[in-house]
C-alpha positions as CSV (number, residue, x, y, z in Angstrom):
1,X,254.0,94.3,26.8
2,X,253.8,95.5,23.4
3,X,250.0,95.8,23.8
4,X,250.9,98.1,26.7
5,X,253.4,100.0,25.0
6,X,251.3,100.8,22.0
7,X,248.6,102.1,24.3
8,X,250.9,104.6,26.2
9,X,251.9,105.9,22.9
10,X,248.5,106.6,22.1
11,X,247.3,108.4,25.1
12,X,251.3,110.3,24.8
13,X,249.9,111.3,21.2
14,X,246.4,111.9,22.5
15,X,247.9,114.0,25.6
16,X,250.1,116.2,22.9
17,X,247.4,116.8,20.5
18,X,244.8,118.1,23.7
19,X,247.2,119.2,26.0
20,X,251.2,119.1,25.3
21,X,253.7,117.0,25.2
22,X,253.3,115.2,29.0
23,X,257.3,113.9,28.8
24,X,258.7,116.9,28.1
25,X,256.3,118.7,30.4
26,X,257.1,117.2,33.1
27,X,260.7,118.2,32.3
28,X,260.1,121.8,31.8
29,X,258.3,121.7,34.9
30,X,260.9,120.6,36.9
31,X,263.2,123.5,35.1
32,X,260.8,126.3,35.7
33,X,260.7,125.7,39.2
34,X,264.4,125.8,39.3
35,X,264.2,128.7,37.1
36,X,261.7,130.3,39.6
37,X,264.9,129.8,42.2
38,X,267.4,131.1,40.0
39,X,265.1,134.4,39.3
40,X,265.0,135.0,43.1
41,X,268.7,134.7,43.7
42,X,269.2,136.9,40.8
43,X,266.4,139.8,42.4
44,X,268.1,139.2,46.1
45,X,271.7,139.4,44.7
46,X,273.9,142.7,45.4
47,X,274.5,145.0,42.4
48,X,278.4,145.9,42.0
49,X,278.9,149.5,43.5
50,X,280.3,151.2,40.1
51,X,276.8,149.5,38.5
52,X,274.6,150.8,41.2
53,X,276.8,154.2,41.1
54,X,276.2,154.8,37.6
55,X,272.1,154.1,37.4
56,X,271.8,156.5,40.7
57,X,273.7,159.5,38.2
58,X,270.9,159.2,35.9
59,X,268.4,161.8,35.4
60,X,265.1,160.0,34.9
61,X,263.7,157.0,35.6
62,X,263.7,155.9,31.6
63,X,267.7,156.2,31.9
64,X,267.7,153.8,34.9
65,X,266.2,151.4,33.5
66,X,268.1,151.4,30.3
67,X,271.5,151.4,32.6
68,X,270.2,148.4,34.4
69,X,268.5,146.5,31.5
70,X,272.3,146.7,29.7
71,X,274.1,145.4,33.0
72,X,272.0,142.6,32.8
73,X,272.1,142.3,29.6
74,X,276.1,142.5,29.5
75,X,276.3,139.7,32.2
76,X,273.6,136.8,31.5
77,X,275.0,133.8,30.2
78,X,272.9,131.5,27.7
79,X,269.7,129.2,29.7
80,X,269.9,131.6,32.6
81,X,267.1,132.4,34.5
82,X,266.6,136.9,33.4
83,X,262.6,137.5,34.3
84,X,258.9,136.6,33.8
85,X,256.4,137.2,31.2
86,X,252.7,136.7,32.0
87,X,249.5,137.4,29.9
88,X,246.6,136.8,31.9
89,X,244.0,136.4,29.7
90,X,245.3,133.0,28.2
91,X,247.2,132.0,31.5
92,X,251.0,132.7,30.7
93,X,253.0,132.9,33.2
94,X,256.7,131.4,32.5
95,X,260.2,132.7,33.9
96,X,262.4,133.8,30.7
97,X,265.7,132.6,30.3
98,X,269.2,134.2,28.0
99,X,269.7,133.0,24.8
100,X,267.3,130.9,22.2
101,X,269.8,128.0,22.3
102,X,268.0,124.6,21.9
103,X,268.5,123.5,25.8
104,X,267.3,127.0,26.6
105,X,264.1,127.0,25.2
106,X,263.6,123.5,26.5
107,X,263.6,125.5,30.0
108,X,261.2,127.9,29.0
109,X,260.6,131.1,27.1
110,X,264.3,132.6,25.8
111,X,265.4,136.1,24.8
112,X,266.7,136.5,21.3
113,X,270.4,137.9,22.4
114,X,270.4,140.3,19.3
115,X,267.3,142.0,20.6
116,X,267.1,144.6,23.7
117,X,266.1,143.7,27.2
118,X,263.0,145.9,28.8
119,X,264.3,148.9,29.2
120,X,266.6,149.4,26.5
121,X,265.1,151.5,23.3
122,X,263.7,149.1,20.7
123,X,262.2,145.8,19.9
124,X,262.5,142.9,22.9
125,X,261.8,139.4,21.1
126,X,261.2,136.2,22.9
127,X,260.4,132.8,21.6
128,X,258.8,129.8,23.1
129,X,257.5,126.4,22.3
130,X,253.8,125.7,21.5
131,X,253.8,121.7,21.8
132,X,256.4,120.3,24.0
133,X,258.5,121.4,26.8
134,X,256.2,123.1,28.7
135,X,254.7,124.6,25.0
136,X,254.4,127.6,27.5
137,X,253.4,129.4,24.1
138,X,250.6,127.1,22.9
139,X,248.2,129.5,23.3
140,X,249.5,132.3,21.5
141,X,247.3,132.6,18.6
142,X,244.0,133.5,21.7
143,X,245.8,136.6,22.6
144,X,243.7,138.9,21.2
145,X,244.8,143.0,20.2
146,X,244.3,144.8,23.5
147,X,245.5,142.2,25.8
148,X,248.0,143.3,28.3
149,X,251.7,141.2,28.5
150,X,253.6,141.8,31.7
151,X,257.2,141.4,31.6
152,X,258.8,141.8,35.3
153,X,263.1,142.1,35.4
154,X,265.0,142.3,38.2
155,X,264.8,145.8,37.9
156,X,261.6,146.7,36.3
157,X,258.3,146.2,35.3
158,X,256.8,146.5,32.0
159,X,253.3,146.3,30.5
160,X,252.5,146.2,26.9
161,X,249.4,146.1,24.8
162,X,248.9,143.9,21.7
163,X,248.1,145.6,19.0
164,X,248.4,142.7,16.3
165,X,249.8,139.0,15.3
166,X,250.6,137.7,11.9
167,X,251.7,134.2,10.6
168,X,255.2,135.0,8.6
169,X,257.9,132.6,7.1
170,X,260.3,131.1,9.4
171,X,263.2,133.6,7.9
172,X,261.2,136.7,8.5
173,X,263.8,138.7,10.1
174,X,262.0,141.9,10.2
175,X,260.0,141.3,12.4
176,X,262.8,142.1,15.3
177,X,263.3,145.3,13.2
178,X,263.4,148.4,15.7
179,X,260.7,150.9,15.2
180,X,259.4,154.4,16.1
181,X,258.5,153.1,19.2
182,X,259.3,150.3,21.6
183,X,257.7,146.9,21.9
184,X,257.7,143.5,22.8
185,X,257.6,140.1,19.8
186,X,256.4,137.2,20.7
187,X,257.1,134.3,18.0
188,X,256.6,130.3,18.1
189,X,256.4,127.9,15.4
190,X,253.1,127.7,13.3
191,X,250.6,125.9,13.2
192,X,250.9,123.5,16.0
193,X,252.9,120.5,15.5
194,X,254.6,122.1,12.5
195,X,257.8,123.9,12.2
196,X,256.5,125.5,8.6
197,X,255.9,129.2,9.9
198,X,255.6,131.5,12.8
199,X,252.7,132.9,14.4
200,X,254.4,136.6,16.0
201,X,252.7,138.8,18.5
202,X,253.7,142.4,18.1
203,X,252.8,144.3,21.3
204,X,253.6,148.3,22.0
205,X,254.8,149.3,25.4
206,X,252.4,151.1,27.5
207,X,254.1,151.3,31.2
208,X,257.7,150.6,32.8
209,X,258.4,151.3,36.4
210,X,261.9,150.9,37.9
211,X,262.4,148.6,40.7
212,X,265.2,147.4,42.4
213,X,268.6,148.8,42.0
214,X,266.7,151.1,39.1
215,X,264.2,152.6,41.8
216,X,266.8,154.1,44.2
């Protein structure tokens, strides 16, 4: 038995160090396909009439979505289910939950609640973990300046190209800072394994189409 025990530990620390985490994997698995569910329900769910009144008095497109992206904002609670990211070219593709909340990133990718949602003007953060749970952002440090991140809400979609990444201190604050423009952050512990630092993705918005409620 304790023959057997110590080998499963060593293919568990082999699996981590060439793959992820399989425990925990299998665990945020199992969330983000009831994530997936959640996210549907959301899309397929009625807008309140004075919400859907107010987005169709706005002018522009821009204005819908930023009415929309605040409703949203105003009602998710912490670990639920709010959209998907996806970046092709390392093979992303995880449903985003409210809130950075320990159990909530064990579900998947979370929005910083201090930041914007798409939509609104400024910087949109999201973090995710690298090694276990999932580590839907183990890849992070291939995605390469140019690559395109798709981040589809309820009520929009929005494309944004990365134009760099840096390794910063854990307490690096700034980098949610809202600039002249607006874009999307993508942080994770750095290097893998190791708490230490974050590696940050800082991509600029390039395209948002309404949909939904927002396209009416």
């Amino acid at each position: 038995m304790l023959i057997a025990g110590g080998a499963l530990l060593l293919i568990d620390g082999a699996l981590t160090l060439l793959w992820k985490e399989p425990v925990s994997a299998v665990y945020s698995s199992i969330q983000q396909s009831q994530l997936s569910g959640e996210l549907e329900e959301l899309e397929r769910a009625p807008v309140p009439v004075a919400e859907r009144k107010t987005i169709r008095r706005q002018p522009d497109p821009a204005r819908r979505l930023a009415v929309a992206a605040r409703a949203l904002d105003g009602r998710a609670k912490e670990g639920q289910a709010i959209g998907r990211i996806s970046i092709g070219s390392v093979g992303i593709s995880d449903v985003v939950v409210a809130g950075t909340k320990t159990d909530s990133l064990r579900r998947g990718p979370g929005h910083y609640p201090a930041t914007p949602l798409p939509g609104q003007r400024g910087t949109v953060a999201i973090a995710g973990h690298r090694t276990t749970f999932g580590a839907p952002f183990r890849k992070l440090d291939r995605v390469r300046p140019g690559s395109t991140i798709a981040v589809e809400m309820p009520y929009g979609r929005f494309r944004y190209r990365v134009e760099r990444t840096r390794i910063v201190k854990p307490d690096a604050l700034w980098i949610t800072q809202q600039v002249s423009y607006d874009r999307l952050v993508l942080s994770a512990c750095h290097p893998l394994y190791s708490a230490a630092q974050r590696i940050v993705v800082f991509a600029r918005l390039i395209d948002a189409k309404p949909r939904g409620a927002a396209a009416a």
